[in-house]
C-alpha positions in Angstrom: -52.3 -0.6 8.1 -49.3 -1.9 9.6 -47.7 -2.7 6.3 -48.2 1.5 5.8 -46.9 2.4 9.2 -43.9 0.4 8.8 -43.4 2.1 5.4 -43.6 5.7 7.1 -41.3 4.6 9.6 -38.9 3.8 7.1 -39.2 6.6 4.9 -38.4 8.7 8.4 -35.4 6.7 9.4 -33.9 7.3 5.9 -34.7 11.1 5.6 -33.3 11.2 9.7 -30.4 9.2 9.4 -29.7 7.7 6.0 -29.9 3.9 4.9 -27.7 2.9 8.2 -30.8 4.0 10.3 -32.8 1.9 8.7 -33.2 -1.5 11.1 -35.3 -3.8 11.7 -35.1 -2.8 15.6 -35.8 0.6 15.1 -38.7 0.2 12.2 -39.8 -2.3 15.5 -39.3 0.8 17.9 -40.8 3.4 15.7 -43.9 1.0 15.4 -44.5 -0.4 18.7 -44.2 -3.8 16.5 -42.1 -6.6 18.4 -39.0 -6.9 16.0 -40.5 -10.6 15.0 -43.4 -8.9 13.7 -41.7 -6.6 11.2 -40.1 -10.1 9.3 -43.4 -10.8 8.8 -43.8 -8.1 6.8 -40.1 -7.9 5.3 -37.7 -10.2 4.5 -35.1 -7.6 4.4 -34.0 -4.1 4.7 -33.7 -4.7 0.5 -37.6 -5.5 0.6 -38.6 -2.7 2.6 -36.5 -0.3 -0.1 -37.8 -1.8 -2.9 -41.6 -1.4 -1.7 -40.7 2.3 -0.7 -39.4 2.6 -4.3 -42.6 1.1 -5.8 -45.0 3.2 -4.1 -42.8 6.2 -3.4 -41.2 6.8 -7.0 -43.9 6.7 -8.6 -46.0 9.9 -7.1 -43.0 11.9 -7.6 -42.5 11.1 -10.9 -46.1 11.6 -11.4 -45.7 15.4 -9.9 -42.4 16.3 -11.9 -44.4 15.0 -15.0 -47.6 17.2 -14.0 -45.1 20.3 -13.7 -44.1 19.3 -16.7 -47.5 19.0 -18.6 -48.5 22.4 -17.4 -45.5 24.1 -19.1 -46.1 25.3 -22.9 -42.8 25.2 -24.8 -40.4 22.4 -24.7 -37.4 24.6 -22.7 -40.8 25.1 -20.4 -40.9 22.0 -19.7 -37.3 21.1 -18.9 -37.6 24.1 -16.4 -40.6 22.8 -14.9 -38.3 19.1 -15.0 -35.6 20.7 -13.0 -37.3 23.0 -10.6 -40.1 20.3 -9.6 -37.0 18.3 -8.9 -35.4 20.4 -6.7 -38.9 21.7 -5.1 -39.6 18.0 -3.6 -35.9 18.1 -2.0 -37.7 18.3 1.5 -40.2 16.0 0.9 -40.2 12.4 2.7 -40.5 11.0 0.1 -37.8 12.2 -1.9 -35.5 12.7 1.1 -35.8 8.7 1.3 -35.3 8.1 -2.2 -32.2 9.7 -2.0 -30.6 8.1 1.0 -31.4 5.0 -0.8 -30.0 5.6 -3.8 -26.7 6.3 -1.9 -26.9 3.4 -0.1 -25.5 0.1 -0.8 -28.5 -1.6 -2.0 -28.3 -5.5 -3.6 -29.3 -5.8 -7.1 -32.9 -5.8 -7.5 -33.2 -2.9 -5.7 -30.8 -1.1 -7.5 -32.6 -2.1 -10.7 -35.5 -1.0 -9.5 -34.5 2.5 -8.6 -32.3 2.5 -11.9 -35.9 1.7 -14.0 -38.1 4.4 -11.7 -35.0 6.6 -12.8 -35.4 5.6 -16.5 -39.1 7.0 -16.6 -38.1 10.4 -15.7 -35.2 10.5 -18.3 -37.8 9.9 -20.8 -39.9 12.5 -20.1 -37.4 15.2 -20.5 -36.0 13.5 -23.5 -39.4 14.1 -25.2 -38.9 17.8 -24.6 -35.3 17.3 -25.8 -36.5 15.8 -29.0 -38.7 18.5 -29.6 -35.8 21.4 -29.2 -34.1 18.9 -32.4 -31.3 17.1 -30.2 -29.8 14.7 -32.3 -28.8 12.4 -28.9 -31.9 13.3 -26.4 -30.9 10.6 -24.2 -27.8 10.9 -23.7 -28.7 15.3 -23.3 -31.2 13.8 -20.6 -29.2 11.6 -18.8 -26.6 14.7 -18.4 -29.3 16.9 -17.6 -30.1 14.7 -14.7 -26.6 14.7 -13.2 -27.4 18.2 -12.8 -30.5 17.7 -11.0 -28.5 15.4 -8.6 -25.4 17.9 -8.3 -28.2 20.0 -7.2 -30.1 17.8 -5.0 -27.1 17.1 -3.2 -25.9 20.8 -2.7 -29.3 21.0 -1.3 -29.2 18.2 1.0 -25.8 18.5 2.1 -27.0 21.9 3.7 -24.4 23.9 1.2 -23.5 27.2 2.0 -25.8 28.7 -1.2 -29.8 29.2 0.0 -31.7 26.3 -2.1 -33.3 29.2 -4.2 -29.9 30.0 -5.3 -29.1 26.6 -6.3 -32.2 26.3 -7.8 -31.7 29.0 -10.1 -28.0 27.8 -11.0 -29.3 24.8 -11.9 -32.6 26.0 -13.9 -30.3 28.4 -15.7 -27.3 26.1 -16.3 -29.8 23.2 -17.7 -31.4 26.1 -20.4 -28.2 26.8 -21.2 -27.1 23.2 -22.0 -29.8 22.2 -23.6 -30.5 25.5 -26.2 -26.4 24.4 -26.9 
């Protein structure tokens, strides 16, 4: 339980204040857990990212790939990629995973999040394969840099209303990807 509540602490530091609000002292404050106690659960602020990542990633991933499943057609399905996306902007969950990915991270970590990354790359590339792409990763990889220019238009509280985004986005990424 305390492993959890230290986790939801975390994943509310990062969406509140980005990876420099993540501390041991204030995972220790937002616990009620004597600063001691948290090392006994983390070595490191690197360990508490990397668990996030592990149990975080992988229920988004598992809802943009649900979206995914639901839609019919392959251009379907690289909607329902980049609008499920965008849709879990405000989540936790996501909001976390993005403050760490712009954080500076050590290695393992970064790995991590690179891999949890990979999985979602090859989901649209499957859809990309279908429409006859000749390089579907590399069309995936570039279709996920316009995910991110998104989520960060979002996040950075642009002066577009996330629908609008949204749409530019969705619209932009058919549009690439029919060629």
């Amino acid at each position: 339980m305390q492993r959890g509540a230290l986790l939801d602490a975390a994943r509310s530091l990062l969406s509140e204040g980005g990876t420099e609000a993540l501390t041991f002292p204030a995972l220790a404050e937002r616990t009620g857990l004597a600063r001691s106690s948290v090392y006994e659960y983390f070595r490191s602020r690197a360990a508490v990212v990397e668990e996030l990542c592990a149990v975080d990633f992988p229920v988004w991933a598992a809802e943009v790939e649900a979206a995914m499943e639901r839609a019919d057609t392959p251009e379907g399905k690289i909607e329902a990629y980049v609008r499920q996306q965008l849709t879990l902007v405000g989540d936790r969950r996501h909001r976390a995973v993005v403050a760490i990915s712009a954080g500076e991270l050590d290695a393992g970590a970064r790995e991590k999040i690179r891999a949890a990354h990979g999985g979602l790359v090859t989901m649209v590339g499957e859809a990309l394969m279908a429409l006859g792409h000749e390089q579907p990763r590399l069309t995936a990889m570039l279709l996920q840099g316009v995910v991110d220019a998104a989520v960060r238009r979002i996040e950075l509280g642009a002066a577009e209303e996330p629908d609008h985004i949204t749409e530019a986005a969705v619209a932009m990424a058919l549009r690439g990807v029919r060629g």
